[in-house]
MARBA-3410 file (N, C-alpha, C, O; in Angstrom, 1 decimal):
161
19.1,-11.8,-21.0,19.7,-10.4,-21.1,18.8,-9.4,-20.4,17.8,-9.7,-19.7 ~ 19.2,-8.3,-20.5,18.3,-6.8,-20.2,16.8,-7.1,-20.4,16.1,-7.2,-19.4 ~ 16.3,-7.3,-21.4,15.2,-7.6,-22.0,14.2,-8.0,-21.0,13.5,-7.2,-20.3 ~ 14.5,-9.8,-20.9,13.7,-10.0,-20.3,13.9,-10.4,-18.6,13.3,-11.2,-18.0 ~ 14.9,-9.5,-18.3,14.6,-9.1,-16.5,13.5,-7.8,-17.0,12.4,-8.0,-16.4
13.6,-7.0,-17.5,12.7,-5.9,-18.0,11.3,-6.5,-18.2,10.4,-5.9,-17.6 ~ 11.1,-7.6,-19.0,9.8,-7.7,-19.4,8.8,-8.5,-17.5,7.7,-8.2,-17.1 ~ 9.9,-9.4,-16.9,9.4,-9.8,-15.5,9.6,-8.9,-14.8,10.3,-9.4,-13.9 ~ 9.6,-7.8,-14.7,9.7,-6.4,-14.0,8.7,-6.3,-14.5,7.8,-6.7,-13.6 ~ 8.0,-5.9,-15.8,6.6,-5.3,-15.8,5.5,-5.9,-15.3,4.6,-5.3,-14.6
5.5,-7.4,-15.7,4.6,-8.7,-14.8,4.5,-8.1,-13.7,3.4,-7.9,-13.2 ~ 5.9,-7.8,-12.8,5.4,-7.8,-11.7,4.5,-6.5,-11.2,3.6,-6.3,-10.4 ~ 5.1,-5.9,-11.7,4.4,-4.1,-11.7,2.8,-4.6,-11.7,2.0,-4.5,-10.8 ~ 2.7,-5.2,-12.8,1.3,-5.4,-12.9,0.3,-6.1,-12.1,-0.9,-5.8,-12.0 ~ 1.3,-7.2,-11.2,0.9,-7.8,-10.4,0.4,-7.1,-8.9,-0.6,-7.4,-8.2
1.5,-6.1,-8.6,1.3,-5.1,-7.7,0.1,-4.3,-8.2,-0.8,-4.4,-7.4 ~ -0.2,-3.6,-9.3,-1.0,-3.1,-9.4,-2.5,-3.5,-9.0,-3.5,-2.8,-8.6 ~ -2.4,-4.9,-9.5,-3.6,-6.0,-9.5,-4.1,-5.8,-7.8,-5.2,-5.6,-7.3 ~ -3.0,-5.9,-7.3,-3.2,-6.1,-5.6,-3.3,-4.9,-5.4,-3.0,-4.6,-4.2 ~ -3.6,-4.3,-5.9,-3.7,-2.4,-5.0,-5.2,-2.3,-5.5,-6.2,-2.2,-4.7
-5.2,-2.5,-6.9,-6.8,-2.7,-7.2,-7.9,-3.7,-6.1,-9.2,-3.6,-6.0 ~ -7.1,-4.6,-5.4,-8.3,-5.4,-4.9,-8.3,-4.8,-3.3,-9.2,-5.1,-2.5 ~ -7.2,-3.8,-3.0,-7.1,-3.5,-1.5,-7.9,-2.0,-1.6,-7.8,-1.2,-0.7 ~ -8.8,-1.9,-3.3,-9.5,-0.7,-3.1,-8.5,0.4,-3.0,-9.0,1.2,-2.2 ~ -6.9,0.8,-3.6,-6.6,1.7,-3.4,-7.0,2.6,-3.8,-7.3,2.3,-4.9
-7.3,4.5,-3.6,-8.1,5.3,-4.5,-7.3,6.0,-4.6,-7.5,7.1,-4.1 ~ -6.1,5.7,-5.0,-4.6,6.4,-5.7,-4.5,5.9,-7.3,-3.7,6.4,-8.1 ~ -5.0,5.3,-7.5,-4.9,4.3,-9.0,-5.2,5.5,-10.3,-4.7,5.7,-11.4 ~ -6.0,6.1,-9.6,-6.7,6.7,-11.3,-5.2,7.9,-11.7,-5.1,8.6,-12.7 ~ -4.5,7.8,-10.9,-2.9,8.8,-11.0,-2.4,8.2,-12.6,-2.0,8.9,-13.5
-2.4,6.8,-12.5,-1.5,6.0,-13.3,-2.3,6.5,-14.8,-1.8,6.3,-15.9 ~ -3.4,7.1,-14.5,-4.4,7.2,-16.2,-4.2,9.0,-16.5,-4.3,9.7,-17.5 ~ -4.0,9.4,-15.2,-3.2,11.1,-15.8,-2.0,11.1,-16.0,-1.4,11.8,-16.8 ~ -1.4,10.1,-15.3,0.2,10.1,-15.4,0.8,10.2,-16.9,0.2,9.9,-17.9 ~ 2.3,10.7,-16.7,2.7,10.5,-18.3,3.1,9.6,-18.4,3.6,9.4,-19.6
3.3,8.5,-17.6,3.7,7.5,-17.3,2.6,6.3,-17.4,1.8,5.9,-16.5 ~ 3.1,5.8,-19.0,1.9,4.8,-19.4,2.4,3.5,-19.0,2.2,3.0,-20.1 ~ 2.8,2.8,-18.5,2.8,1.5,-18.1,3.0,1.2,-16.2,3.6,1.8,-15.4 ~ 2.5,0.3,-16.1,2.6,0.0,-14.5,3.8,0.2,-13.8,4.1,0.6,-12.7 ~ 4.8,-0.4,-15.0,6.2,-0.3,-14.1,6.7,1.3,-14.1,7.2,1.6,-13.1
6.6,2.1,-14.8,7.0,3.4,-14.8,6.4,4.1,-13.8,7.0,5.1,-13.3 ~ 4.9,3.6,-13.4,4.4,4.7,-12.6,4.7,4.1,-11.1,4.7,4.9,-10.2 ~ 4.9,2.6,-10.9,5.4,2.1,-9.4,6.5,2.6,-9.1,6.8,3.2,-8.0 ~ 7.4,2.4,-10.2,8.7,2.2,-10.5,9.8,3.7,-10.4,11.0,3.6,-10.1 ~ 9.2,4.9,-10.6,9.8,6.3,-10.7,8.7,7.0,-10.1,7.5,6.7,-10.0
10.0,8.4,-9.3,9.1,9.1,-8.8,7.8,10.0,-9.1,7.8,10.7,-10.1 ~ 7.2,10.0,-8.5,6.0,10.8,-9.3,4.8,11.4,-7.6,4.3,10.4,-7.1 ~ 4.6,12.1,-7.3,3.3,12.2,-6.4,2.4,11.6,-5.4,2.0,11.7,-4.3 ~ 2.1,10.9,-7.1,1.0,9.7,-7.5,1.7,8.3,-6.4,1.3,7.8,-5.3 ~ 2.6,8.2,-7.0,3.3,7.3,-5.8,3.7,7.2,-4.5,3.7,6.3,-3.8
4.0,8.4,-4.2,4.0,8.5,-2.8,2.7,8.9,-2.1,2.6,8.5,-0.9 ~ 1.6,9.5,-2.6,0.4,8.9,-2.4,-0.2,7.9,-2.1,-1.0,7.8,-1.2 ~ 0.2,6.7,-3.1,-0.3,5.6,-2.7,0.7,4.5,-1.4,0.4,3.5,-0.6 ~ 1.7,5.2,-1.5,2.8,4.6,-0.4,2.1,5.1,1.0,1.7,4.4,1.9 ~ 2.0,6.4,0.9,1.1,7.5,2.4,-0.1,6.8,2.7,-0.5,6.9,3.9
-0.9,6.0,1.7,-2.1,5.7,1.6,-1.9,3.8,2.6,-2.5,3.7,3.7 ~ -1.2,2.9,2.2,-0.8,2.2,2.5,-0.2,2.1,3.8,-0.7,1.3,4.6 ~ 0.8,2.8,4.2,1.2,3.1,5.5,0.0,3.6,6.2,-0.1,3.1,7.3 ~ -0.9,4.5,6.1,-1.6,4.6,6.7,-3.0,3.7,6.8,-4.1,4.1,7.2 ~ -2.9,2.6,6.5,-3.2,1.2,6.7,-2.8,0.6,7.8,-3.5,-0.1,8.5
-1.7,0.9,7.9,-0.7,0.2,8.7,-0.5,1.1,10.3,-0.3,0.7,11.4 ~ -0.7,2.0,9.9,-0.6,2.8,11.1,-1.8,4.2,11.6,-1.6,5.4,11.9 ~ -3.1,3.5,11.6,-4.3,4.7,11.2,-3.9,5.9,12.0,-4.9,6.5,11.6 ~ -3.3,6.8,12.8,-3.1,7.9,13.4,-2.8,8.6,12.1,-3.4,9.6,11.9 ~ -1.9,8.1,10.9,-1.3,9.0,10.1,-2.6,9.5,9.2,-2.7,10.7,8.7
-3.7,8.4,9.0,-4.8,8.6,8.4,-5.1,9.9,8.7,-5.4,10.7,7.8 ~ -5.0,10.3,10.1,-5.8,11.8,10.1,-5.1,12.7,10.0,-5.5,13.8,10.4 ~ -3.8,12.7,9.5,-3.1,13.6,9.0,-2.9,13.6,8.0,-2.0,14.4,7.7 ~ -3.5,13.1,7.1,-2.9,12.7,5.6,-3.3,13.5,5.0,-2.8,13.3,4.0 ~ -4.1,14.9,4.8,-4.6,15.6,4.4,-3.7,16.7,3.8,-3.5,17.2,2.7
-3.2,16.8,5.6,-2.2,18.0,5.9,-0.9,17.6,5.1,-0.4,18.3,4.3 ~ -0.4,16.1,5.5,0.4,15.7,4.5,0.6,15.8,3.2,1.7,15.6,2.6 ~ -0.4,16.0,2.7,-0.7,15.5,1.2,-0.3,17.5,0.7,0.2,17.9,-0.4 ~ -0.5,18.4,1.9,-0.2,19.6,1.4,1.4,19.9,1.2,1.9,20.7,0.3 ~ 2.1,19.1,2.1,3.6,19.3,1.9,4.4,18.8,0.9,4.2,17.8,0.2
5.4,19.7,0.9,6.0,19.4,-0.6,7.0,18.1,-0.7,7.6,17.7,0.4 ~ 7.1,17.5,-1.6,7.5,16.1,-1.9,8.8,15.9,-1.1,8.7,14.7,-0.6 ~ 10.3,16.5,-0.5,10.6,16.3,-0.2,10.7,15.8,1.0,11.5,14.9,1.4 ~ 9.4,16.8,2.1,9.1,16.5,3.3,8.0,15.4,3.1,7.7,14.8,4.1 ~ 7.5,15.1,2.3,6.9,13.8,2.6,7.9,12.8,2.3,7.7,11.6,2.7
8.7,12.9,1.8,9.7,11.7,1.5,10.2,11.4,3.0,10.0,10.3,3.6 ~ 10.9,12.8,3.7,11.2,12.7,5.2,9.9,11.6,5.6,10.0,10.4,5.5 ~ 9.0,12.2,6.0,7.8,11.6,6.7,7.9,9.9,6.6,7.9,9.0,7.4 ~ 8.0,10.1,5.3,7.3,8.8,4.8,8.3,7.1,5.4,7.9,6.0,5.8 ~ 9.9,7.9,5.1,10.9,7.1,5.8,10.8,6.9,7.0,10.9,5.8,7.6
10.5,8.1,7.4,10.0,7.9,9.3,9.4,6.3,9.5,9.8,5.2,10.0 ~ 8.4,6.8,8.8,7.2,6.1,8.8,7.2,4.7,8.9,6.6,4.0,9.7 ~ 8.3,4.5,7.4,8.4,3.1,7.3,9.4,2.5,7.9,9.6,1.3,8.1 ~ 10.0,3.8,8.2,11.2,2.6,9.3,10.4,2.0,10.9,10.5,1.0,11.6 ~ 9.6,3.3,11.2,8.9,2.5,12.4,7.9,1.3,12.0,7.7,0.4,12.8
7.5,1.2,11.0,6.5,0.0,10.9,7.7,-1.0,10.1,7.3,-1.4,9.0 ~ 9.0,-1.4,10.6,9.5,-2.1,10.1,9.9,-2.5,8.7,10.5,-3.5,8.4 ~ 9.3,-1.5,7.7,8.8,-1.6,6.4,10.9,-1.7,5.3,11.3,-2.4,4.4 ~ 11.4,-0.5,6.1,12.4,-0.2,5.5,13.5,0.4,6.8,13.4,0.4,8.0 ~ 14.7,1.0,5.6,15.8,1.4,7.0,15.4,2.8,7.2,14.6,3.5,6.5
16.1,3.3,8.3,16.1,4.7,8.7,16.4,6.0,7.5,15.9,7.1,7.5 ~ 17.2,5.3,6.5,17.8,5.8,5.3,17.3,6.1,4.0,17.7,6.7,3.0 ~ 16.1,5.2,4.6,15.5,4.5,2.7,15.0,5.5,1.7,14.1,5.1,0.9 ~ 15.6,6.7,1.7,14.9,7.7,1.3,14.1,7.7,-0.5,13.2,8.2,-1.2 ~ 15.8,6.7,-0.6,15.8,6.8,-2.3,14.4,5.4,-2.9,13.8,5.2,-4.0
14.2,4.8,-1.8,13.4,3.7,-2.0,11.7,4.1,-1.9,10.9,3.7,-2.7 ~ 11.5,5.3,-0.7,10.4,5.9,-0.9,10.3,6.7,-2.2,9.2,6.8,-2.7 ~ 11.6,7.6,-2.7,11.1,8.2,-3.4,11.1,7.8,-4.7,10.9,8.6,-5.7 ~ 11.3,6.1,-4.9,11.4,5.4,-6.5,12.6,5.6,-7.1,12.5,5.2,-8.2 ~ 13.6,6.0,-6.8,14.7,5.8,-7.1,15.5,4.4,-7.4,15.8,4.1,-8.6
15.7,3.7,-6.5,16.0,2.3,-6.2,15.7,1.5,-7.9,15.0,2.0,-8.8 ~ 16.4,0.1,-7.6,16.2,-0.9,-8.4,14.6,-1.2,-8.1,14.1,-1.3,-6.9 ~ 13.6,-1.3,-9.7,12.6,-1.5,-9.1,12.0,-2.9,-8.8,10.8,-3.2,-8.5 ~ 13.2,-3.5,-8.9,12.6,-4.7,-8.3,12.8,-4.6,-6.8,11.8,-5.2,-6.4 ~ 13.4,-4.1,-6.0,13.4,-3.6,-4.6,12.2,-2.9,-4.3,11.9,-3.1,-3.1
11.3,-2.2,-4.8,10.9,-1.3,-4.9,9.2,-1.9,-4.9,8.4,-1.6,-4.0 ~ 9.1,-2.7,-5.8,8.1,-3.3,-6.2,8.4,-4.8,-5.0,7.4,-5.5,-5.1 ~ 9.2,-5.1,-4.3,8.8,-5.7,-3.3,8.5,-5.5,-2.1,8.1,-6.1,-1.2 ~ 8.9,-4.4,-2.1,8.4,-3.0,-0.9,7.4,-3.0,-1.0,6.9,-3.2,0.1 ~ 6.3,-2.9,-2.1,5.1,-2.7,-1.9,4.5,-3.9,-1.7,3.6,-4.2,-0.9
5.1,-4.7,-2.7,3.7,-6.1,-1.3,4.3,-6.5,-0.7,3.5,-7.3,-0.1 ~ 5.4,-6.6,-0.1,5.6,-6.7,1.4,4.4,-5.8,2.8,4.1,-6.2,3.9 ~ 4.1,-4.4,2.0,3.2,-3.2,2.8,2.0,-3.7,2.6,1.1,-3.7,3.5 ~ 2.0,-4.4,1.4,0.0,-4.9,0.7,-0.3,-6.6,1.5,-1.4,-7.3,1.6 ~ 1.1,-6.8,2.0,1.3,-8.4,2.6,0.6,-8.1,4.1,-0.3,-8.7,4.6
1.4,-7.0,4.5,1.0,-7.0,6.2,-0.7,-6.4,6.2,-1.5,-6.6,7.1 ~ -1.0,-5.6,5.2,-3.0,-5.2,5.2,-3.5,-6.4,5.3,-4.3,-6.9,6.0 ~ -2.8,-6.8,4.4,-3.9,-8.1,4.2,-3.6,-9.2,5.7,-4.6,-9.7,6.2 ~ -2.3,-9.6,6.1,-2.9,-10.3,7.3,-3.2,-9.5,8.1,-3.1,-9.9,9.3 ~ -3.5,-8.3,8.0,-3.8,-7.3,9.5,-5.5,-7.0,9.1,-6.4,-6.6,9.8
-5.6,-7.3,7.9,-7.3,-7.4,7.7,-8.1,-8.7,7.6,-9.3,-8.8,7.7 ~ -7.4,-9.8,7.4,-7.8,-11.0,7.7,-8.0,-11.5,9.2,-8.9,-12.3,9.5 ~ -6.8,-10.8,10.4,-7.0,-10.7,11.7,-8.1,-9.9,12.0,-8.8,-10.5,12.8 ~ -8.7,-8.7,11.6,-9.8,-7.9,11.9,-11.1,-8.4,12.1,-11.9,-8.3,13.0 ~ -11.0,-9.4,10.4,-11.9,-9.6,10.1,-12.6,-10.9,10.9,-13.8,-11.0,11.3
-11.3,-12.1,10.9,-11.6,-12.8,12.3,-12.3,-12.3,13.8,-13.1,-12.9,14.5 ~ -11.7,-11.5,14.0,-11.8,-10.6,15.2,-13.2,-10.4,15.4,-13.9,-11.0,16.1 ~ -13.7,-9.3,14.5,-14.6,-8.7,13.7,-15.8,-9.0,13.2,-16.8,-8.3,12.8 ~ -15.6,-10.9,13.2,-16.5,-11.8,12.3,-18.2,-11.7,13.6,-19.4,-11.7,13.4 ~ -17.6,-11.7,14.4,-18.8,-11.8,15.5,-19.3,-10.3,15.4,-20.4,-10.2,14.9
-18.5,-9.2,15.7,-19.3,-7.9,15.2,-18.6,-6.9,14.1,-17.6,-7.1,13.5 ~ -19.3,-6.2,14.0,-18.9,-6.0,12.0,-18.7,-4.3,12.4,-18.5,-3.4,11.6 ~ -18.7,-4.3,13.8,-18.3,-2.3,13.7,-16.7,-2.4,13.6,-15.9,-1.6,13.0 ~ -16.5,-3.3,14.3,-14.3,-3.1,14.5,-14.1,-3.3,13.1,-14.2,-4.3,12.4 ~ -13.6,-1.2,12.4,-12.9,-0.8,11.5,-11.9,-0.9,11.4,-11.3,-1.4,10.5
-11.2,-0.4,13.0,-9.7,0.3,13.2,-8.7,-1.1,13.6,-9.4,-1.9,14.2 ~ -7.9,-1.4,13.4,-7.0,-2.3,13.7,-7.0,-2.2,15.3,-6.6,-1.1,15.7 ~ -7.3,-3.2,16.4,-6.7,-3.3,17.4,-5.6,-2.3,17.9,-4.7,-2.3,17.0 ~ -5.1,-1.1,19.1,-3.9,-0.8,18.8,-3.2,-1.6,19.2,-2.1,-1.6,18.7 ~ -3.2,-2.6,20.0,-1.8,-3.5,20.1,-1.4,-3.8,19.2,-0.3,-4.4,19.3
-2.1,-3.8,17.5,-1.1,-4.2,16.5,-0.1,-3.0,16.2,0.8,-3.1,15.5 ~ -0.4,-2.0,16.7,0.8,-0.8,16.6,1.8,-1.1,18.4,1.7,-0.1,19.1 ~ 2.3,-1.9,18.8,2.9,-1.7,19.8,4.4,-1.0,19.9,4.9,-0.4,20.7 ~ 4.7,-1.5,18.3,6.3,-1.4,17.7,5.9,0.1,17.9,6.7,0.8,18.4 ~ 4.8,0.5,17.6,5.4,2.4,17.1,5.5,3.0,17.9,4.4,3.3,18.4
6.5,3.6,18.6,7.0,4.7,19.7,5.2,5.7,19.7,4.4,5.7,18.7 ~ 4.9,6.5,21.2,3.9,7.1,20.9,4.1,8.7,20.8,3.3,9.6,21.2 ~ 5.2,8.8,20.2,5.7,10.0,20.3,5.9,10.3,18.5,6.2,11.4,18.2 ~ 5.7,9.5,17.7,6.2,9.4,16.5,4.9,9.7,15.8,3.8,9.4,16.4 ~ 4.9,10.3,14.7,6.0,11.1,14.2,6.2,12.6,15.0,5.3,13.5,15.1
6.9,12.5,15.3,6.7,14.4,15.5,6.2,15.3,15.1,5.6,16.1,15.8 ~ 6.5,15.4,13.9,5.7,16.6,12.5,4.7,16.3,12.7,4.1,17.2,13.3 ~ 4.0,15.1,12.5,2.7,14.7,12.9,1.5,15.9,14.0,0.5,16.5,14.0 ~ 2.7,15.5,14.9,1.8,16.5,16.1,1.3,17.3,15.9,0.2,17.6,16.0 ~ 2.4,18.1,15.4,2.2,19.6,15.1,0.7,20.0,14.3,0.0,20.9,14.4
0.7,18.9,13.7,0.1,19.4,12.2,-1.5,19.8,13.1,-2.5,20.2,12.5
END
C-alpha cells in the first residue's frame, strides 16, 4: 500500500542525503533550520534550501555558474527556478519544461532520482579529474571539454549579472 512506497521514499531521501554529505555539500545545515524535519520533506518540497543545493550541484557540473551563484542566490525563487531549468536542460539533467521538478513539486521519487542522477555525473566527472589530476594535484576545474554540450552563449541572465 501507500505506507510502504512512503517508507522506501524516505530510505531513499536518506540515501541522497548520505551522498550529498560525502560530496561535502554546504547546503545541508538548511535541513536542521528547516521546518521540515525529515529527509524526504526537505528533498522532496519546495523550500530555498533546495534549490540551493540543486544551484550548488549544477554548478558542479557547469563551473561558469559558480561565479554567479552569489548574484543568483539574490534572486527571487521564481527566477531561479527559470535559471535553474535553463540550466538543467542544457546539462542534459531534465526537459526544457521541468519547472515543477526543480521546484519539488513532482513525484518525489522523480525527484530524488534527479538528484543522483546530478550527484552520479560529479562523481564520474571527479573520478575523471582526479585520474587526470593524479600526476598533478592543481587541476580543480573540470577540463572545459567536459562542458562541450553547453552552448557559449548560455545562460543569458548569466551575462548580465
Amino acid at each position: 500500500g501507500e505506507g510502504g512506497k512512503d517508507s522506501h521514499l524516505s530510505l531513499e531521501a536518506l540515501r541522497v542525503l548520505d551522498r550529498l554529505k560525502i560530496i561535502n555539500c554546504p547546503f545541508l545545515k538548511g535541513l536542521y533550520k528547516s521546518k521540515r524535519k525529515t529527509a524526504k520533506q526537505f528533498l522532496c518540497t519546495p523550500s530555498n534550501y533546495r534549490l540551493d543545493i540543486l544551484a550548488w550541484l549544477f554548478a558542479r557540473l557547469y563551473p561558469p555558474f559558480e561565479e554567479s551563484f552569489e548574484t543568483w542566490q539574490e534572486s527571487n525563487a521564481e527566477e531561479k527556478i527559470i535559471d535553474l531549468t535553463m540550466l538543467g536542460h542544457e546539462l542534459m539533467l531534465c526537459g526544457p519544461d521541468d519547472h515543477d521538478l526543480i521546484q519539488g513539486c513532482t513525484q518525489g521519487k522523480r525527484q530524488l532520482g534527479f538528484i543522483h542522477e546530478a550527484i552520479n555525473r560529479i562523481e564520474s566527472l571527479s573520478s575523471e579529474l582526479s585520474d587526470k589530476s593524479a600526476r598533478s594535484s592543481v587541476v580543480r576545474r573540470a577540463p572545459v571539454d567536459c562542458f562541450h554540450q553547453v552552448p557559449p552563449d548560455f545562460p543569458s541572465r548569466a551575462r548580465k549579472l
